[in-house]
N, C-alpha and C positions, 0 to 999 in steps of 0.2 A: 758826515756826508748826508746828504739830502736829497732825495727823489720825489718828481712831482708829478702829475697826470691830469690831463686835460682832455674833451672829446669836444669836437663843434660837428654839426647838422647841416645839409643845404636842400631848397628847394629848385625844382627846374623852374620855375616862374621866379625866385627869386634868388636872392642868396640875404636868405634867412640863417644867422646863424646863432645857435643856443652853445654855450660855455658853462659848462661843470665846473663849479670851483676846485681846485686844486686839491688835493690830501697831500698832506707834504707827512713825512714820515722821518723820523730824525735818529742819528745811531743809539741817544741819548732818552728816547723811547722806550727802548725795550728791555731795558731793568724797572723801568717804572710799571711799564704794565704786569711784570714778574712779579712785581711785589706786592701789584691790587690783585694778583689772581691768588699770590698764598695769603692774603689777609681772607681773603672768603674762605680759607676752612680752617682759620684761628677757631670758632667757634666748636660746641660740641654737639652742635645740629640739634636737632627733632627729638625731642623727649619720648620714648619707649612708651609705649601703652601698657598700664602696670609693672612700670621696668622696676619700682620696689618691692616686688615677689618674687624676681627673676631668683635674689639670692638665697632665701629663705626655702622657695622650692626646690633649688639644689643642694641646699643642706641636708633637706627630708630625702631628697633622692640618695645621694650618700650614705644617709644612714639606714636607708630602707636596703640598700647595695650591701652595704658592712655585714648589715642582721641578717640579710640574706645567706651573705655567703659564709655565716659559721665568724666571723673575725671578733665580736661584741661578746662580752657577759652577759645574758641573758636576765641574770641575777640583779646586776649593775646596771646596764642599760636595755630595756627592753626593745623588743621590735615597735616600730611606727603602727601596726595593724595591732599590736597586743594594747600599747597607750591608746589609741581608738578605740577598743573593746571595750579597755578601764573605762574609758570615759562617758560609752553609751549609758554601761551600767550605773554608773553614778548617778548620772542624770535620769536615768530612769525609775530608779526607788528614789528620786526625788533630793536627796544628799549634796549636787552638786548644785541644784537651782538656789539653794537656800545661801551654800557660803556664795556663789558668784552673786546674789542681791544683795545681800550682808555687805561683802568687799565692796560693791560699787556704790552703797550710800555713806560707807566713811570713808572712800575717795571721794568724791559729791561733795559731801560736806565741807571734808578738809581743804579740796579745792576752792573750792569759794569764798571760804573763809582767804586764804592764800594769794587768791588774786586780788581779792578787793583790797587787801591788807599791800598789796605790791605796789599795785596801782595808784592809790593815794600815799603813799609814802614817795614816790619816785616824785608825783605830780608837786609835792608841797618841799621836796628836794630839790626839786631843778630849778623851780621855776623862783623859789626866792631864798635870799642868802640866809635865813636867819632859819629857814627851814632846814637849808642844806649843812650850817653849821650844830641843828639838833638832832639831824635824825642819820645824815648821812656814816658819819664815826659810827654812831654807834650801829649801824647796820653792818658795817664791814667788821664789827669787834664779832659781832653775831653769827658774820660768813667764817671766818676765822675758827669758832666753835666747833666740834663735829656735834651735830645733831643729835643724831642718834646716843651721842652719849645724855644730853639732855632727860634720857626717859627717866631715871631713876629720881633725879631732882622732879619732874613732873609728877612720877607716881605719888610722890611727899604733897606735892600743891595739889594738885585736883582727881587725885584715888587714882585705883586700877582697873574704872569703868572706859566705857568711852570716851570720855571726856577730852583723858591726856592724849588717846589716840590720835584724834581728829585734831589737836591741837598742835602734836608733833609734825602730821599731816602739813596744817598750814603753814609752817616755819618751812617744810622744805623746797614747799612749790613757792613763796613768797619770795625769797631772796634771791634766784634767777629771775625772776618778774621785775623787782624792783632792779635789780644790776643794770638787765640790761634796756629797759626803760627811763633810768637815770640818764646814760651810757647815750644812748639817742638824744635825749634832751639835753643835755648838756654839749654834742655834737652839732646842733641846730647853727646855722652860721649867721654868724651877727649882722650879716647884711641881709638877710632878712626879717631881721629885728628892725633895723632902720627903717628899711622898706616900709614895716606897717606903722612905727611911730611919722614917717613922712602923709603916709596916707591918711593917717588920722582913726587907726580901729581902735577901737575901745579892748580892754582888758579878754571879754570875754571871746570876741571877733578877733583877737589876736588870738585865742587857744585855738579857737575852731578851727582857723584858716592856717595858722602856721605852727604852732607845737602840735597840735595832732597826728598832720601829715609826719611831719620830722620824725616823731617818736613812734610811730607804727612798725616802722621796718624791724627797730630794736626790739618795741616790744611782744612781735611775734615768736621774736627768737628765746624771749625770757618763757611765753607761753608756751611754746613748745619744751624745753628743757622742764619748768614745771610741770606740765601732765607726765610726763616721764618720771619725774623725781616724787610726786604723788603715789607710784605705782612701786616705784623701789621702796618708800617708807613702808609700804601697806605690807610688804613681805615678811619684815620683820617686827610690824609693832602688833600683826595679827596671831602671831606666837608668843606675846604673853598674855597670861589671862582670859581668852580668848574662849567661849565656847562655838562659835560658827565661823566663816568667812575661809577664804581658801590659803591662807598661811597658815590657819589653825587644822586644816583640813591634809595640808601636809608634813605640819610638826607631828601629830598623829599617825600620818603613813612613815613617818621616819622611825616612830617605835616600832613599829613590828613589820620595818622593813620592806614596806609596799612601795618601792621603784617606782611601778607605774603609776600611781596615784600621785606620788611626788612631780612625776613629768607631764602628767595631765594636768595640774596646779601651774607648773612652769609656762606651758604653752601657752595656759589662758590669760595669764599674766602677757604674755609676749603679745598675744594675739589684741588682745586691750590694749597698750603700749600703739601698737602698730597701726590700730583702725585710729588713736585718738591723735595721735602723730599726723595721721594722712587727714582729719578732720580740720585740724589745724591750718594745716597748708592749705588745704582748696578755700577755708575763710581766706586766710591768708592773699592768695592768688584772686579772689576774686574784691579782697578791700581794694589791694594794691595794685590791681588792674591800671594803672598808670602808669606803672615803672615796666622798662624795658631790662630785663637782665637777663644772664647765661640760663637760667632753668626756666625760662620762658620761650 
């Protein structure tokens, strides 16, 4: 069915008359418009201001709640204001400043080493067969490995100085790097391969303009897992051999039992994790400032 509506005007000198176009309105309408008004809240709206502390503050509230109310081991898990205390004191006879610089120059290191190693293995993998058939197997025979067992063979190769640390270090932030900047470039769509052999760019102006763009989205996502997986090595390869850094600093509160020094260690660990996490993204957010998606 259809309805239409029409209005005309007149003047007393004349008969002037003005005609409104019609709106015709059809049965056949109003699912259509139903379904443009639910497609506006498919999305997940307006990103929270700090909305990734939202959960981590209610963890501490929880367990600040628990401590409080007598439910927690004291012994096992201390209160959030007694882990505070540890912590000032730490850093105030000077103990905690040293392992937390200690820790963050062989993450540093190992990172770097990590990514540069990711980077150009992904780049000399994707982009040509004869790369992709030397390096790519054997990366995945590598991913295959657990890591971490690696140390023992490494402490044989290059001692139980720094060396092997920083080395383990780079093996583990390296191959999420490489995965999933392969993973991107090898995604890249072949019609815009044509596209710049039709235009005529040169080798170098084909990376610039078109593998760069392609492989950033993936390789933020390897970067991000790498600074992560930098910070989980460093837990455990800081408990062997180790005289400073905060894995060493809580293999030591595990022998005589200091709880809260153990959870002071865990935090900063967490608290690094989460600031270099959120470092990541806002590069992230502000390379890729091009792209339109749901956390934008």
């Amino acid at each position: 069915m259809t309805t239409s509506a029409s209005t005309s005007t007149s003047t007393t000198t004349g008969t002037t008359a003005t005609t409104v176009p019609a709106v015709a309105v059809t049965a056949d309408d109003g699912p259509r418009v139903r379904r443009r008004q639910r497609r506006r809240g498919l999305a997940p709206g307006k990103p929270w201001p700090a909305s990734r502390l939202v959960g981590p503050l209610l963890l501490i509230a929880l367990w600040a709640a628990a401590s409080a109310a007598g439910q927690l081991d004291t012994g096992a898990i201390p209160a959030p204001w007694t882990v505070l205390r540890t912590g000032v004191n730490l850093w105030t006879d000077g103990t905690l400043t040293t392992d937390v610089l200690t820790s963050l120059e062989r993450a540093a290191y190992g990172f770097a080493i990590g990514l540069t190693a990711g980077v150009t293995l992904a780049l000399a993998s994707g982009l040509t067969r004869s790369g992709e058939a030397l390096i790519d197997g054997t990366v995945q025979l590598n991913r295959a490995i657990p890591t971490l067992g690696l140390i023992p063979l490494f402490i044989l190769w290059l001692g139980i100085g720094e060396t092997f640390k920083i080395a383990i270090i780079a093996i583990v932030v390296y191959i999420p790097i490489y995965l999933n900047t392969h993973a991107a470039l090898s995604g890249i769509d072949h019609r815009f391969v044509e596209l710049a052999e039709v235009q005529g760019l040169s080798k170098v102006e084909f990376i610039r303009q078109i593998v760069i763009p392609g492989a950033l989205p993936g390789f933020f996502v390897g970067l991000r897992l790498g600074v992560t997986g930098s910070w989980l090595g460093l837990v455990v390869l800081e408990q062997i051999n180790a005289t400073s850094g905060l894995g060493y600093m809580m293999f030591q509160a595990q022998n005589y039992g200091q709880s809260d020094v153990i959870l002071v260690g865990l935090l900063i660990y967490g608290v690094f994790g989460l600031l270099s996490d959120t470092a990541v993204r806002l590069i992230e957010r502000r390379v890729l400032s091009w792209r339109r998606t749901l956390s934008s």
